[in-house]
C-alpha positions as CSV (number, residue, x, y, z in Angstrom):
1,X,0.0,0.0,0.0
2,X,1.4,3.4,-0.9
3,X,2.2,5.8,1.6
4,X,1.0,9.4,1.6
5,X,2.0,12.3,3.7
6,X,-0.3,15.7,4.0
7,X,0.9,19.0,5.2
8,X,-1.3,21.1,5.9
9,X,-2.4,23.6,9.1
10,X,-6.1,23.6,8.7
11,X,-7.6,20.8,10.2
12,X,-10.7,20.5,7.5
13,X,-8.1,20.0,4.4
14,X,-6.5,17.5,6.5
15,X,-9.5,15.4,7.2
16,X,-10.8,16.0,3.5
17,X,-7.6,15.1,1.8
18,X,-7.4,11.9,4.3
19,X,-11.0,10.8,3.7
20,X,-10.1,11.0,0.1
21,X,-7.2,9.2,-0.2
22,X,-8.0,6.7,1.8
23,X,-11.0,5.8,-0.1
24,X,-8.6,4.8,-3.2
25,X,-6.8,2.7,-1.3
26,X,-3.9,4.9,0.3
27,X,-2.5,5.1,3.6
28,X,-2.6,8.4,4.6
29,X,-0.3,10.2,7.7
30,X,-0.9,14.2,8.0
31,X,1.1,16.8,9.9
32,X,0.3,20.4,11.0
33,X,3.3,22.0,10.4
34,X,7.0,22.1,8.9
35,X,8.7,20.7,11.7
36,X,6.3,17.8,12.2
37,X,6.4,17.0,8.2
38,X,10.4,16.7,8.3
39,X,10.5,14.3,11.6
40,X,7.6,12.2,10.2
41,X,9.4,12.3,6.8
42,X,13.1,11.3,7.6
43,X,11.5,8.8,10.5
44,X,8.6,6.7,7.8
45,X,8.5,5.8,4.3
46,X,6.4,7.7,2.3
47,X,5.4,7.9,-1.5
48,X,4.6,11.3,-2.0
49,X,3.9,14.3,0.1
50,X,0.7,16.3,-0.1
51,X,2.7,19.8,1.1
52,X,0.9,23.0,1.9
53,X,2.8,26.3,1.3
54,X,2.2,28.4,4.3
55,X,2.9,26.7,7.3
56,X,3.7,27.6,10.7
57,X,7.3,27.3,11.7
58,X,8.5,26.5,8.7
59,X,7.1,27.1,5.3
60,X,6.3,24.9,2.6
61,X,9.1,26.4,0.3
62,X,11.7,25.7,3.1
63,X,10.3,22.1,3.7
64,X,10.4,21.4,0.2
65,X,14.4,22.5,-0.2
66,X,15.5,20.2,3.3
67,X,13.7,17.1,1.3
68,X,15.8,17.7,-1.9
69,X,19.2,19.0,0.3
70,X,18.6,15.5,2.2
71,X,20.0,12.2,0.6
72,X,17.2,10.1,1.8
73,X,14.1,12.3,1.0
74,X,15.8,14.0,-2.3
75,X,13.5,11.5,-4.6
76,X,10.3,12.1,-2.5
77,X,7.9,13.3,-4.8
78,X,6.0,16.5,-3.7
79,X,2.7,18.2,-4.6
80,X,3.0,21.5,-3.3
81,X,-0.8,22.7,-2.3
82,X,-1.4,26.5,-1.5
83,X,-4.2,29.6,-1.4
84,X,-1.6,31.4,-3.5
85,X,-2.5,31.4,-7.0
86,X,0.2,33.8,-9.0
87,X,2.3,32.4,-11.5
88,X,5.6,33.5,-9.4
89,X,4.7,30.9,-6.3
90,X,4.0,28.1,-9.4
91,X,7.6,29.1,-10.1
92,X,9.1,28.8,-6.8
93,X,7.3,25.7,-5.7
94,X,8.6,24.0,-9.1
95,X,12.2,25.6,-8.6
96,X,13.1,24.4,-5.4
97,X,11.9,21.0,-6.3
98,X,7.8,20.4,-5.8
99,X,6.8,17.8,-8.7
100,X,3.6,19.9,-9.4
101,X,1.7,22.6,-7.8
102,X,-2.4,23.1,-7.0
103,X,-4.3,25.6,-5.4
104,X,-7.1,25.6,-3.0
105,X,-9.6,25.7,-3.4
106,X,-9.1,22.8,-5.3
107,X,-11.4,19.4,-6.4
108,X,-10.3,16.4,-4.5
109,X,-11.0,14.1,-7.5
110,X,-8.6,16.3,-9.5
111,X,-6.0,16.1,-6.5
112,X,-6.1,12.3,-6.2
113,X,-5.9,12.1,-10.3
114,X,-2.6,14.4,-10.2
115,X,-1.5,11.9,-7.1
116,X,-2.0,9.0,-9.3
117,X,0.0,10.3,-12.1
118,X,2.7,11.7,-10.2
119,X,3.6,7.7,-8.4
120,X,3.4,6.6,-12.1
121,X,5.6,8.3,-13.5
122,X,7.8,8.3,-10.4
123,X,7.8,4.5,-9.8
124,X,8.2,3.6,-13.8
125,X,11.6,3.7,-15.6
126,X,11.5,5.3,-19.3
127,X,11.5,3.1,-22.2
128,X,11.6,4.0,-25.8
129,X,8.9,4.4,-28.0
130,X,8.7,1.4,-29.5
131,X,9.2,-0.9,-26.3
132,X,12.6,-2.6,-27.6
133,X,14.9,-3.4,-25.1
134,X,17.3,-0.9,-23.6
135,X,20.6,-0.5,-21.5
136,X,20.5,0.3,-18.2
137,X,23.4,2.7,-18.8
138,X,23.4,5.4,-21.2
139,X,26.5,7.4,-21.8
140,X,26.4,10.7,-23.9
141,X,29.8,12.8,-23.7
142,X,30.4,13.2,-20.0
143,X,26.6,12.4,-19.0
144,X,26.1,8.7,-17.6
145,X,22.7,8.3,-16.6
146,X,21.4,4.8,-14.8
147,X,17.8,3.7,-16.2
148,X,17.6,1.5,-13.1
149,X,19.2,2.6,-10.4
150,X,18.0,6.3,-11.1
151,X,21.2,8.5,-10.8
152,X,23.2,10.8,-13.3
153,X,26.5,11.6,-12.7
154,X,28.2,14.3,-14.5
155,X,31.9,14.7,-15.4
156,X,32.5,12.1,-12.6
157,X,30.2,13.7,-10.6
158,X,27.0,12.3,-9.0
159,X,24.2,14.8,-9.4
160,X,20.8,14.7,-7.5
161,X,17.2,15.2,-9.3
162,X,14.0,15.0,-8.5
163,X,12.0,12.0,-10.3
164,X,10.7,14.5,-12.9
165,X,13.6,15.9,-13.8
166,X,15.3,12.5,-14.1
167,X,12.5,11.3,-16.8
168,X,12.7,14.5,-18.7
169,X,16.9,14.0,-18.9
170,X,16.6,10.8,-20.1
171,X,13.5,11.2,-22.3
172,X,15.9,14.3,-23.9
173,X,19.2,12.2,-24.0
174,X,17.8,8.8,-25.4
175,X,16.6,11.0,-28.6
176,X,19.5,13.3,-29.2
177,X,19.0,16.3,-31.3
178,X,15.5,15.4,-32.0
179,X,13.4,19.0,-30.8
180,X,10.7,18.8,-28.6
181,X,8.0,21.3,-28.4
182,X,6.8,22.1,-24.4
183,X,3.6,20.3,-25.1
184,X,5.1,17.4,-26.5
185,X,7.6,17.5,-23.6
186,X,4.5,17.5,-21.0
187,X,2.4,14.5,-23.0
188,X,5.7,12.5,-22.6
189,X,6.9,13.3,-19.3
190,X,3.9,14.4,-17.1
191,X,1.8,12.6,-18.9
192,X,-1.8,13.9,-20.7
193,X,-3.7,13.2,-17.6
194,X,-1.6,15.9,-15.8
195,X,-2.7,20.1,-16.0
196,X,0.2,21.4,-15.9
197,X,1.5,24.8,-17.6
198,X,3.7,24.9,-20.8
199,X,5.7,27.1,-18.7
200,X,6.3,23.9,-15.8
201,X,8.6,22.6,-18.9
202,X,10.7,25.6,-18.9
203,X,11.3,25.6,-15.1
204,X,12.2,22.2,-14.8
205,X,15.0,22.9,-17.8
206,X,16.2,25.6,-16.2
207,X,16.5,23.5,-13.2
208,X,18.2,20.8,-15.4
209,X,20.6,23.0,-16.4
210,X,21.7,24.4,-12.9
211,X,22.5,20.9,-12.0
212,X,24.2,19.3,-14.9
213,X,25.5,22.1,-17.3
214,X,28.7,23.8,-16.5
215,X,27.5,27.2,-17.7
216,X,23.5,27.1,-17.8
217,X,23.3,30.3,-19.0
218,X,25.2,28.9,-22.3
219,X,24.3,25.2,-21.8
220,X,26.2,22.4,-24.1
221,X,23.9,19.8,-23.1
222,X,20.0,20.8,-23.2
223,X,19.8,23.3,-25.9
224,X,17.2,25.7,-27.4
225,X,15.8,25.8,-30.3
226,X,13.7,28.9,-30.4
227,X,10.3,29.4,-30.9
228,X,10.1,25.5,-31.3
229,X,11.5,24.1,-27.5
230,X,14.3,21.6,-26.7
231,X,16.7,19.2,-27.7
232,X,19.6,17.6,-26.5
233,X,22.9,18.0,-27.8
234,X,24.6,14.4,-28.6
């Protein structure tokens, strides 16, 4: 049974996002605050956390960057849940690490369908397109990426991503040079059951780039192709 963790201070989202959850099937644990989400966190197993934004102690923004600065819980997928709508908290949620963002109010069936899609694509490795076998390791210039045991080093160097960046690398690297347009990119990746922005593609790149590129701002690696979207560079 999968594991779910909800943040959140108000009582009533608590016990509706509980009820919910545990009606498909999930065990559900739910803390009130920052502190209380990191102890249950690095003391239980959990799937995915359910992880407010503004939360006593310590906010969901902070919470969010511990999990990923924290070997253990840096794969923990997170759906970051907030009252604050603008397109710059989207941004921050997704840059410091949240797998997708919702805001309250919000429909619970959409919540648990976003859930669902998130563990899928967190808990199945890529394959190409047409099913044929694969390698586990893939080596592109100085990238070595792991299809099994999920990691990417980088010149030597072991580099941490979250689940969703690691599926959009290696969708990228296994077709080199092919160009992807951001709506392609979110079919592939998120899948078309997910709503999502175009823009959440460009934020996880960016992210992408900070971690693996050795200039982002003039990457070598996951180029640009403008007015089109991405490819990488084999």
């Amino acid at each position: 049974m999968q594991r779910i963790l909800v943040v959140d201070d108000e009582s009533d989202i608590r016990d509706l996002l509980s009820y919910n959850l545990k009606k498909e099937g999930f065990d559900v644990e739910t803390a009130a605050d920052g502190n209380a989400a990191l102890e249950k966190a690095r003391q239980q197993h959990f799937d995915l956390v359910v992880l407010d934004l503004m939360l006593p102690n310590i906010n969901g923004i902070d919470v969010c960057k511990l999990f990923r600065s924290d070997p253990k819980l840096a794969d923990l997928p997170v759906l970051m849940l907030t009252a604050k709508g603008e397109e710059i908290d989207r941004i921050v949620g997704l840059e410091v690490g949240a797998d997708d963002y919702m805001t309250k109010p919000f429909s619970p069936r959409e919540l648990v369908a976003r859930i669902k899609a998130i563990l899928r694509r967190t808990a199945s490795p890529a394959r190409p397109p047409d099913g044929s076998p694969v390698e586990q390791v893939l080596r592109i210039r100085d990238v070595v990426i792991d299809r099994e045991e999920y990691t990417v080093t980088v010149h030597g160097r072991s580099v941490k991503l979250s689940a969703t960046e690691f599926k959009l690398l290696l969708y990228l690297a296994e077709r080199p040079k092919k160009i992807f347009s951001r709506e392609h990119l979110l079919d592939a990746v998120w899948g078309n059951d997910v709503y999502v922005e175009p823009r959440t593609v460009d934020v996880h790149v960016r992210r992408l780039r900070a971690k693996i590129e050795s200039n982002p701002d003039e990457p070598g690696y996951i180029k640009t192709m403008r007015g089109i979207g991405y490819f990488f560079e084999g």
